[in-house]
Structure formats: structure tokens, C-alpha cells
LODOVEX-868458 format. One record per residue (C-alpha): x, y, z; residue number from 1; residue in one letter; chain. Coordinates in pm, 1 decimal, decimal comma, padded with zeros to 6 digits. Layout:
N
@east->X; north->Y; up->Z; resi->NUM; resn->A; chain->A
...
This chain:
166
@east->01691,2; north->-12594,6; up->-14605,7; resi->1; resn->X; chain->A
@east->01550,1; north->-12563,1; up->-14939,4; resi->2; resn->X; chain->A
@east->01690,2; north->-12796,6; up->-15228,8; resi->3; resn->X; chain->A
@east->02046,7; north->-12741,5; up->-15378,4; resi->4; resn->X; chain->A
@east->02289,1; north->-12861,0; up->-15644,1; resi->5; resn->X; chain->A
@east->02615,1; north->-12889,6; up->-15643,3; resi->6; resn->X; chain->A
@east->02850,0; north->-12948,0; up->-15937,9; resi->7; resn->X; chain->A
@east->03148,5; north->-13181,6; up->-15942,7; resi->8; resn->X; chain->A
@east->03443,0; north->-13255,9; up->-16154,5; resi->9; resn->X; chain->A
@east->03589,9; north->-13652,8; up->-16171,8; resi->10; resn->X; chain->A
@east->03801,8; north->-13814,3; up->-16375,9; resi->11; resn->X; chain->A
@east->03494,8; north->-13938,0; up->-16556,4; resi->12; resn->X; chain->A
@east->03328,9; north->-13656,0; up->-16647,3; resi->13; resn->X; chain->A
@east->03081,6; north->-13367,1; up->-16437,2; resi->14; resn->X; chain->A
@east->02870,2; north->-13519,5; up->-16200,7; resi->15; resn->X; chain->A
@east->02548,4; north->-13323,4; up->-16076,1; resi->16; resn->X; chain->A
@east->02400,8; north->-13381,4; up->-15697,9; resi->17; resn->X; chain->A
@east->02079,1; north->-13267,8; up->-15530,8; resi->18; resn->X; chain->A
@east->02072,8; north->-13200,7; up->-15126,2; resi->19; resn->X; chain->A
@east->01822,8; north->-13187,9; up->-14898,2; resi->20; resn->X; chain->A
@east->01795,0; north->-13095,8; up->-14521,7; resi->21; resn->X; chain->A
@east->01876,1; north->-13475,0; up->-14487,5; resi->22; resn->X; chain->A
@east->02159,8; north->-13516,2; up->-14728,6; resi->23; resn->X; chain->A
@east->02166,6; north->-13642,5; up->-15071,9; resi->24; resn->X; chain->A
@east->01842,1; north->-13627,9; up->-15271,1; resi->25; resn->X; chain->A
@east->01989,1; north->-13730,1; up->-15621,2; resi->26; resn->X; chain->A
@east->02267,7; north->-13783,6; up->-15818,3; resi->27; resn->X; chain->A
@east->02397,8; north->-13821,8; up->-16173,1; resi->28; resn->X; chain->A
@east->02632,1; north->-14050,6; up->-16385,3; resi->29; resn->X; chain->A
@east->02901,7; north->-13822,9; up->-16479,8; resi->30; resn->X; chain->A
@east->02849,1; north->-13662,0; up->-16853,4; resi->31; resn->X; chain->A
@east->03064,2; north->-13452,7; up->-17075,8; resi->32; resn->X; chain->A
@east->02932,4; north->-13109,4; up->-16951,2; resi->33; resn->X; chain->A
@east->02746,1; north->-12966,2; up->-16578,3; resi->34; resn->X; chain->A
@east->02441,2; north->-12905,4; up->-16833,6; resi->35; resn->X; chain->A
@east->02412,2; north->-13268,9; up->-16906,8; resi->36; resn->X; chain->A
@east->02490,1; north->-13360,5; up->-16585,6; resi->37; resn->X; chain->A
@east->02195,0; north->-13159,5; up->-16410,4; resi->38; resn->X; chain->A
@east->01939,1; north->-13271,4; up->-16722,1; resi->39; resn->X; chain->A
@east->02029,1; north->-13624,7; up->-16667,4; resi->40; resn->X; chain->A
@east->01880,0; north->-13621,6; up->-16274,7; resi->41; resn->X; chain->A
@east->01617,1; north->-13806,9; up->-16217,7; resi->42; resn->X; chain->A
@east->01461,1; north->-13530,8; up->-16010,0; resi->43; resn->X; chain->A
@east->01258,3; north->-13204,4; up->-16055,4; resi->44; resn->X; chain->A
@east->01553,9; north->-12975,5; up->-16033,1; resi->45; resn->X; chain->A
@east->01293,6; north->-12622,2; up->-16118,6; resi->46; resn->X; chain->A
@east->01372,9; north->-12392,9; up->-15851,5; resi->47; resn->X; chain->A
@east->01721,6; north->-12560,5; up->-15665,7; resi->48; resn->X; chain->A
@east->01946,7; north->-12368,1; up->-15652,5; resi->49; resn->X; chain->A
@east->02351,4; north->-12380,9; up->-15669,7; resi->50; resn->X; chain->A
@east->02514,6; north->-12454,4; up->-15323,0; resi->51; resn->X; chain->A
@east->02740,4; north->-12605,4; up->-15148,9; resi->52; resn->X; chain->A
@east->02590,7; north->-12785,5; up->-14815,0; resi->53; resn->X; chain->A
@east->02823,4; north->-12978,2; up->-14551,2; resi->54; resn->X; chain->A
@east->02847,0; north->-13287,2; up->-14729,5; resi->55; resn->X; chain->A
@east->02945,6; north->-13118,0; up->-15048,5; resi->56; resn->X; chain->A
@east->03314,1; north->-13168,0; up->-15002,0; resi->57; resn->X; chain->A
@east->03285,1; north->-13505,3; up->-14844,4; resi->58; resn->X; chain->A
@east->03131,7; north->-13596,2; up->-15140,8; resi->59; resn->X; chain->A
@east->03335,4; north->-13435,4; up->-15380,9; resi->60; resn->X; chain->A
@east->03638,1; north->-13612,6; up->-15251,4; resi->61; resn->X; chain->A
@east->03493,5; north->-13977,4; up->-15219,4; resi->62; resn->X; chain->A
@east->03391,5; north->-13940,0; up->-15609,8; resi->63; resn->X; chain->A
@east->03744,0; north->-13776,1; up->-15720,7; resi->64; resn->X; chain->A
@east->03865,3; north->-14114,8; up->-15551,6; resi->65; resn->X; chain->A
@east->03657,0; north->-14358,7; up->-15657,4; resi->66; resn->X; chain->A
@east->03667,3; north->-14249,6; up->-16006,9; resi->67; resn->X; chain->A
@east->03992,0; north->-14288,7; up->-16012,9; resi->68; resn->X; chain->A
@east->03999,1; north->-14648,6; up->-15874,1; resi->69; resn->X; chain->A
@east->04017,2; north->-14603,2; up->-15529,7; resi->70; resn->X; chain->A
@east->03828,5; north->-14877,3; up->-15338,5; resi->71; resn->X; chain->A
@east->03584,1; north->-14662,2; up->-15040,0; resi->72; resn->X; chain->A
@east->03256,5; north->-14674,4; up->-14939,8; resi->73; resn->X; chain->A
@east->03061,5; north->-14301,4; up->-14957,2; resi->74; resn->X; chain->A
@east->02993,2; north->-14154,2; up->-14677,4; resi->75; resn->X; chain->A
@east->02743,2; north->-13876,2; up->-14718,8; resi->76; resn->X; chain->A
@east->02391,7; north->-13917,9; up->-14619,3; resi->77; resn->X; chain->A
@east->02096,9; north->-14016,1; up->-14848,8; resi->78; resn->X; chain->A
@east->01754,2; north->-13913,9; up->-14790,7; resi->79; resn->X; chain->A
@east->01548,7; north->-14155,8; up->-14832,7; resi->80; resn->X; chain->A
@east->01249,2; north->-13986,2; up->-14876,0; resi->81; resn->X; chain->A
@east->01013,6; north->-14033,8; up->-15185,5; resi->82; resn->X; chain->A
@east->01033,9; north->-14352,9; up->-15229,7; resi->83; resn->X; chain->A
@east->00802,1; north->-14666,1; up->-15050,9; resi->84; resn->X; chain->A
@east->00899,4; north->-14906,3; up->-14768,4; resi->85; resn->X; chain->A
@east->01012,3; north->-15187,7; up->-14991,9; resi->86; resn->X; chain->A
@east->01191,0; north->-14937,9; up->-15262,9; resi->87; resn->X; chain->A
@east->01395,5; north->-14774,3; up->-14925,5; resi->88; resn->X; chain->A
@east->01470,1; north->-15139,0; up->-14831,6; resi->89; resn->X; chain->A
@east->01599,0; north->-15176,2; up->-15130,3; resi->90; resn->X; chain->A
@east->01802,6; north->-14911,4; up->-15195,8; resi->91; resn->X; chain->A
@east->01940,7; north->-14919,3; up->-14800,0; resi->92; resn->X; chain->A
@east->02033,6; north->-15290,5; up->-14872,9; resi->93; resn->X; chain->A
@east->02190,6; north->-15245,0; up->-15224,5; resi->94; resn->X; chain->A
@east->02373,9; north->-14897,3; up->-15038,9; resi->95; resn->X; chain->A
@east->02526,1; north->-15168,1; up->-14835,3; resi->96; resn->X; chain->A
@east->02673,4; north->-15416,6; up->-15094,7; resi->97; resn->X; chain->A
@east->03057,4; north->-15388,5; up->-15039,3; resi->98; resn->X; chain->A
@east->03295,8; north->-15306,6; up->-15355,8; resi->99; resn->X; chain->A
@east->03405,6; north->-15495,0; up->-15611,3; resi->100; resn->X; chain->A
@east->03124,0; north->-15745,2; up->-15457,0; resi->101; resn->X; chain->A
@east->02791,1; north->-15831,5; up->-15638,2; resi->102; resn->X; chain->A
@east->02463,5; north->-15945,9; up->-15605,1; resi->103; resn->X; chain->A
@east->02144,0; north->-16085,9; up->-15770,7; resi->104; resn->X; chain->A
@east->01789,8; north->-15914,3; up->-15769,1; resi->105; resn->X; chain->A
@east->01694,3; north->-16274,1; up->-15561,6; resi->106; resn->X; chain->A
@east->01977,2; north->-16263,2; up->-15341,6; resi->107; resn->X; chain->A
@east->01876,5; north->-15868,7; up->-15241,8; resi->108; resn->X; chain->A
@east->01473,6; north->-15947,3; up->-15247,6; resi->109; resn->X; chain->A
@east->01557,3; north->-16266,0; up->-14988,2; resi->110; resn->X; chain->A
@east->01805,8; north->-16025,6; up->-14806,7; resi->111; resn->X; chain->A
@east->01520,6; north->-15767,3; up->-14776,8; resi->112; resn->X; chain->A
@east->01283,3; north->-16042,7; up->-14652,8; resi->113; resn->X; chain->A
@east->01068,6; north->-16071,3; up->-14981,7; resi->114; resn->X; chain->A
@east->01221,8; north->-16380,2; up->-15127,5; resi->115; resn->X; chain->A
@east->00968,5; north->-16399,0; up->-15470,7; resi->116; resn->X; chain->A
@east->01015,0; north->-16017,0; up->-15573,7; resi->117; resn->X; chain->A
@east->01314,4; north->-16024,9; up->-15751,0; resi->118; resn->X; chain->A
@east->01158,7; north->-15796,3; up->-16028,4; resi->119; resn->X; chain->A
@east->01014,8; north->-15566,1; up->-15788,1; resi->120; resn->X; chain->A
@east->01369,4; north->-15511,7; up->-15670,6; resi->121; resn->X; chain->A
@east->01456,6; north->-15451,3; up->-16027,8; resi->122; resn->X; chain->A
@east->01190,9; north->-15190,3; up->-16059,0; resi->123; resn->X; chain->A
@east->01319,9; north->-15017,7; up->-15700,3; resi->124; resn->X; chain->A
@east->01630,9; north->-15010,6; up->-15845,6; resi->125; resn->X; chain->A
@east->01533,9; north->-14838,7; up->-16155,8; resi->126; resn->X; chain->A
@east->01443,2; north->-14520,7; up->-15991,2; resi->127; resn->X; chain->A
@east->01722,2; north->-14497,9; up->-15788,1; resi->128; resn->X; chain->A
@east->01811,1; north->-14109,2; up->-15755,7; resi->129; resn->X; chain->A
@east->02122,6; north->-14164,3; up->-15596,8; resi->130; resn->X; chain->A
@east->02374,2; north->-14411,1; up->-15858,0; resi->131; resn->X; chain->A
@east->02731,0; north->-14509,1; up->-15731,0; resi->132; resn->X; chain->A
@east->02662,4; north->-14411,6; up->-15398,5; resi->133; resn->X; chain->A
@east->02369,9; north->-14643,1; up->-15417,8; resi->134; resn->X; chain->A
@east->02576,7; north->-14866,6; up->-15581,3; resi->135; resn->X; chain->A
@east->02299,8; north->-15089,0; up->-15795,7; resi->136; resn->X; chain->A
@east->02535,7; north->-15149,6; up->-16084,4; resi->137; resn->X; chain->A
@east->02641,0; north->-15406,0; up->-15811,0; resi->138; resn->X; chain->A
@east->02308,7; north->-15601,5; up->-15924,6; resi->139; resn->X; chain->A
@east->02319,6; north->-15834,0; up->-16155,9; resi->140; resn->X; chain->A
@east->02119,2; north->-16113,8; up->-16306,2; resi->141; resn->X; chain->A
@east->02087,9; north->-16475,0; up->-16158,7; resi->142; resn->X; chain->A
@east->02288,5; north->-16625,3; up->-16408,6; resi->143; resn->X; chain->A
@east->02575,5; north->-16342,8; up->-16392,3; resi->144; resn->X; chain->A
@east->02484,4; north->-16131,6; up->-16700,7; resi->145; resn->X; chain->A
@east->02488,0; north->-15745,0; up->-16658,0; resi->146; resn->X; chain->A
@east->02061,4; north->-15670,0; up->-16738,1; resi->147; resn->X; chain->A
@east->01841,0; north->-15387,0; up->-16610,1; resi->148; resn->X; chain->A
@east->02098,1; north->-15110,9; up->-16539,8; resi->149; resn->X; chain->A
@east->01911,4; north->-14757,3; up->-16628,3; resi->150; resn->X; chain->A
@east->02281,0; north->-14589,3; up->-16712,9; resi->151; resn->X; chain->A
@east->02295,1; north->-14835,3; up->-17012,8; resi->152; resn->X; chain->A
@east->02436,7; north->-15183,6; up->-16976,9; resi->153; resn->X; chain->A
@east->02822,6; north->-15031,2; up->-17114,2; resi->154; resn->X; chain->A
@east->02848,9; north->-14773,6; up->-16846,8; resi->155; resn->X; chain->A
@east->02726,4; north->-15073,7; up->-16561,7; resi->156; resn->X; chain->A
@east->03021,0; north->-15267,2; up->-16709,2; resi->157; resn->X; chain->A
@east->03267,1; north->-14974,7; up->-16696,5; resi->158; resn->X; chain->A
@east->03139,1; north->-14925,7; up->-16314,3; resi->159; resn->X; chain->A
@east->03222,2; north->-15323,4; up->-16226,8; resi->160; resn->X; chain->A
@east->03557,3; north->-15306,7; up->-16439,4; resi->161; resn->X; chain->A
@east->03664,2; north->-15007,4; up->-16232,5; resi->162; resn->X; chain->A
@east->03593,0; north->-15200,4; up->-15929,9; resi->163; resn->X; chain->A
@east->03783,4; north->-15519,6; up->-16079,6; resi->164; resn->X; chain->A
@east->03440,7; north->-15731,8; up->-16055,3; resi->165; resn->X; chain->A
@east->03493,0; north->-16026,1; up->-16274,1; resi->166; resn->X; chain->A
């Protein structure tokens, strides 16, 4: 299957998403408009074009919900591919962290079995295609404080508000 995009409407705004043969390649934070929405991927979208695969709807619904509160955990499939080893361990651990729970970049660099790359972690998490399904607004720093979020530190908080993490 060659690359596709999809286009969805939540209560926070249009969100744009990316599919693959193996699922979900990459996804945006919502944004006012689907223009803004399919800019703001951090993927090469020349050449995708506009469907709707199997996991569309899934996907469609879980946001819908958990924009407006709901406490789930996605479902749809993430490829993994493009990214290293360490950056898929990673990004398979932080896909794990529950919600409304969080952790540090040390706690998720021990968890992952590399107990002194806590910054690498950061940097895994940085290109992370895939935000809120890949929750890694559920990172935070050592001591607590919201840092390194690439969706701006304001829409990290609004994430953990919505998912009542104090």
C-alpha cells in the first residue's frame, strides 16, 4: 500500500495522520485548519495521498474520545519503521505509559535498559511522528517540571491537564 492521509475532526482542532502498509506512520497535534494540520507532520507528505485505510475509523473514534476527556489507550498500529533500535525502544516503552500516569527521561532510559541516556531518550522523543498515541507528553523532567516537549511546553500541559496529571 502506498502512503495515505487521513483527516480528522476533534474537539481540539483537525488532526492530520499518515498510514502505511503497517499502520500509523505519523501524526499531528490538532491545529485550527486540515492545511495546518498536514504542514505540521513531521514527515515527507509529497506524493500521499487522501484515504481512508482500516484503522482510519478506529482511530478517528479513540481521538474524538480522548479529546474530549475520555480516559483509553489507542489502539491502532504504529509502524515503527524509520527510526533506530534504541529510538523504537523508546517510543514502544513511552507508547506503553498508562494515562494520567508519568514518567522521567531516567525512569524510561533504565526501563529501556540504558540507565545513563536519559538525554538520548529526550532526543528519541523529539522525533516522535506519532504524538498522543505515542503519548511522550507523559515525559517529564526528574524534578517534575514539564521540559523538552516539541508541541511547545503549553500544549504538553493542556495534554496532562486533560488527563488530570497533577
Amino acid at each position: 500500500m502506498k502512503r495515505m492521509f487521513s483527516i480528522f475532526t476533534t474537539p481540539w482542532g483537525q488532526v492530520a495522520a499518515v498510514w502505511s502498509a503497517a499502520g500509523l506512520w505519523a501524526m499531528s497535534f490538532p491545529r485550527a485548519s486540515a492545511a495546518e494540520a498536514l504542514a505540521a507532520l513531521k514527515t515527507d507528505t509529497a506524493g500521499v495521498g487522501e484515504g481512508y485505510p482500516e484503522w482510519a475509523a478506529g482511530l478517528d473514534g479513540e481521538l474524538k474520545r480522548y479529546f474530549a476527556g475520555e480516559r483509553l489507550d489507542f489502539t491502532v498500529p504504529v509502524d515503527w519503521g524509520g527510526y533506530t533500535p534504541f529510538q523504537a525502544a523508546v517510543l514502544r516503552h513511552t507508547a506503553a505509559i498508562p494515562y494520567g500516569v508519568v514518567e522521567g527521561y531516567g525512569q524510561v532510559a533504565r526501563a529501556i535498559g540504558h540507565p545513563r541516556a536519559a538525554r538520548a531518550v529526550g532526543g528519541a522523543l523529539h522525533i516522535n511522528r506519532t504524538p498522543v498515541v505515542v503519548p511522550c507528553h507523559r515525559v517529564i523532567g526528574a524534578d517534575g517540571s514539564l521540559v523538552g516537549f516539541g508541541g511547545g511546553l503549553d500544549r504538553k500541559k493542556a495534554l496532562l491537564d486533560l488527563e488530570s496529571v497533577q
